[in-house]
N, C-alpha and C positions, 0 to 999 in steps of 0.2 A: 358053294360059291365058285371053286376052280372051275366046274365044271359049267357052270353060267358065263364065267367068262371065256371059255374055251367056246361056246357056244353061238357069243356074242363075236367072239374075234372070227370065228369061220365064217361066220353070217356076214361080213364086211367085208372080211378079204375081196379082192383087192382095193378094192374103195380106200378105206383107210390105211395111212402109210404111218409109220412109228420112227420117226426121224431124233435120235440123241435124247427120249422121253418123251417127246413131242408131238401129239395128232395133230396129222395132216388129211387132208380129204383129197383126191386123187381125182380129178375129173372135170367139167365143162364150169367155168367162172358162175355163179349165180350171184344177184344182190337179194338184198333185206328190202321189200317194199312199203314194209310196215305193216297194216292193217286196208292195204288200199282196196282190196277188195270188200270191203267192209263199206265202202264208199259209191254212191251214185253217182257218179260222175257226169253221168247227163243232167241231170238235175240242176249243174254248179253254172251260174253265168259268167263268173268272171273269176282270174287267179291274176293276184297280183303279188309281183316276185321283189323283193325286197334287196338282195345282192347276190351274184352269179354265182355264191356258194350253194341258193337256197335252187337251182337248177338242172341238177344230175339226174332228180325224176322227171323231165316235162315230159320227154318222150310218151315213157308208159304212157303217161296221164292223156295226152290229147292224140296218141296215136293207136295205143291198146283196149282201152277203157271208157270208151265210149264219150269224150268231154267234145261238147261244140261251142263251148260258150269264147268270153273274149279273152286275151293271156297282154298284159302291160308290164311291161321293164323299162328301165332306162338303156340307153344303146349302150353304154359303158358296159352296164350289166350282159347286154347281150351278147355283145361282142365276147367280153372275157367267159361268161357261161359255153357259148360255142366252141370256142378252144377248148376248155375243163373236157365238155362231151367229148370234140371229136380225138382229145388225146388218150382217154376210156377205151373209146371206142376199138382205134389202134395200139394200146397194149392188152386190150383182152387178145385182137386177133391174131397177135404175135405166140400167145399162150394154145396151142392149139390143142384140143380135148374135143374127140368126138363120142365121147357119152356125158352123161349125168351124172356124180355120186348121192344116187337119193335112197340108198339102202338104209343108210345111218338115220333117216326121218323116219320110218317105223314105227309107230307108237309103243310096242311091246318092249323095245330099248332104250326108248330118251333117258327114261333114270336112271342107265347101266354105261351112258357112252361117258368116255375123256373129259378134262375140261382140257379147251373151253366149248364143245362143244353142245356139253352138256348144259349148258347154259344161252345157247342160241333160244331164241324166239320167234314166232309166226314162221319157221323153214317149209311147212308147206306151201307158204306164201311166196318162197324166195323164187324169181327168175334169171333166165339167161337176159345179158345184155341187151339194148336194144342195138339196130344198124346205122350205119353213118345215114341212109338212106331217109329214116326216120326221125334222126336228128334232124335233117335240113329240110322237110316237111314241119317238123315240131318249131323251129327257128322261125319257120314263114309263116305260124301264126301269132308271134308277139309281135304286138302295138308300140314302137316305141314310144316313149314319151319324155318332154320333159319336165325338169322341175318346175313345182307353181302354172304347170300346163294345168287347165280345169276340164278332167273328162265326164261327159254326160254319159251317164247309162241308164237305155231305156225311159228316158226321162224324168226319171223318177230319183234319179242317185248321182252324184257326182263326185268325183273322184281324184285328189292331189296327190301329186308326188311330190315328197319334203325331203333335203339332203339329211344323211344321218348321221355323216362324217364316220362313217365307220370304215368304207374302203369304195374304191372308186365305182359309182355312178349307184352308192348304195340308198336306199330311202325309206322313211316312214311315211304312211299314209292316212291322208286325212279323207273322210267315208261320209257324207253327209246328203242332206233330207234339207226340207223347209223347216221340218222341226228337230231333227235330231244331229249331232255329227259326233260321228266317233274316229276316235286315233289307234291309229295302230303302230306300236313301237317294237320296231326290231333291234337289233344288234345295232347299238348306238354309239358315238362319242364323242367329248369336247376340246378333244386332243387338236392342235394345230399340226396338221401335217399333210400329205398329198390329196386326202381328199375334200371335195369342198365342205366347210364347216356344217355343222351339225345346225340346221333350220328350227330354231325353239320360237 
């Protein structure tokens, strides 16, 4: 086993740093995409965003990953989503790393590395940031809209925005047909407070 970890430690050096017990990874910021590659993104005609927490991926999504379909938020949401990005954006490039640390993704090590990052998931999925650049391309394809606005799509679907009182310019949405309509409930609340109440 000494000699496995001894093995393991040369094969990372320098990548991995040992800070007071602590692994650290040494190298270019990447995030967690999830499984988006797992996803046809040409395929999808429409994403509709709920509140400007649910935003930090649009980028990828309509500038990387092949999406042409339509993207609807509330400007509230927009507004504050833009900032979120473009403040990302400017402290990754304050962190400056001109490589990678992807020695540690390896298959032959995931069950021998630290926690926590022996506990990471989908890291061959993980990417470098995207640019202020593609932010403000990714921003010029949301629709704003407002509440109780009725959006048609493709003729076939129409599409409401409903407040959720969860935080400013947040919404659930109402998804319907001649014959069907479905709701979709995000992050909700019936609290009185700065944002407008919750639409039941």
């Amino acid at each position: 086993e000494k000699s496995l970890n001894a093995r393991l430690h040369n094969f990372l050096k320098p990548q991995l740093k040992d800070v007071g017990g602590q692994y650290f990874l040494d190298g270019q910021l990447e995030f967690s995409t999830g499984e988006f590659d797992a996803i046809d993104f040409s395929a999808i005609d429409a994403i509709l965003i709920t509140c400007y927490q649910n935003m930090l991926g649009l980028p990828y999504i309509t500038e990387h990953l092949g999406f042409k379909g339509k993207v609807f938020a509330t400007e509230p949401t927009i507004q504050l989503g833009r900032q979120m990005m473009l403040e990302l954006v400017y402290m990754v490039e304050r962190v400056v790393k001109h490589s990678v640390a992807n020695k540690w993704k390896n298959e032959a090590f995931t069950g021998m590395l630290p926690p926590p990052l022996i506990n990471s998931q989908h890291v061959n999925s993980w990417r470098s940031l995207y640019s202020e650049f593609d932010v403000t391309n990714s921003l010029s394809k949301i629709r704003s809209i407002s509440y109780s606005e009725k959006i048609d799509l493709h003729g076939s679907v129409e599409i409401i925005a409903l407040s959720s009182g969860y935080c400013l310019g947040s919404c659930n949405w109402l998804v319907q047909t001649p014959h069907h309509k479905i709701s979709y409930l995000a992050s909700s609340s019936q609290f009185s407070t700065h944002p407008l109440p919750m639409d039941s």
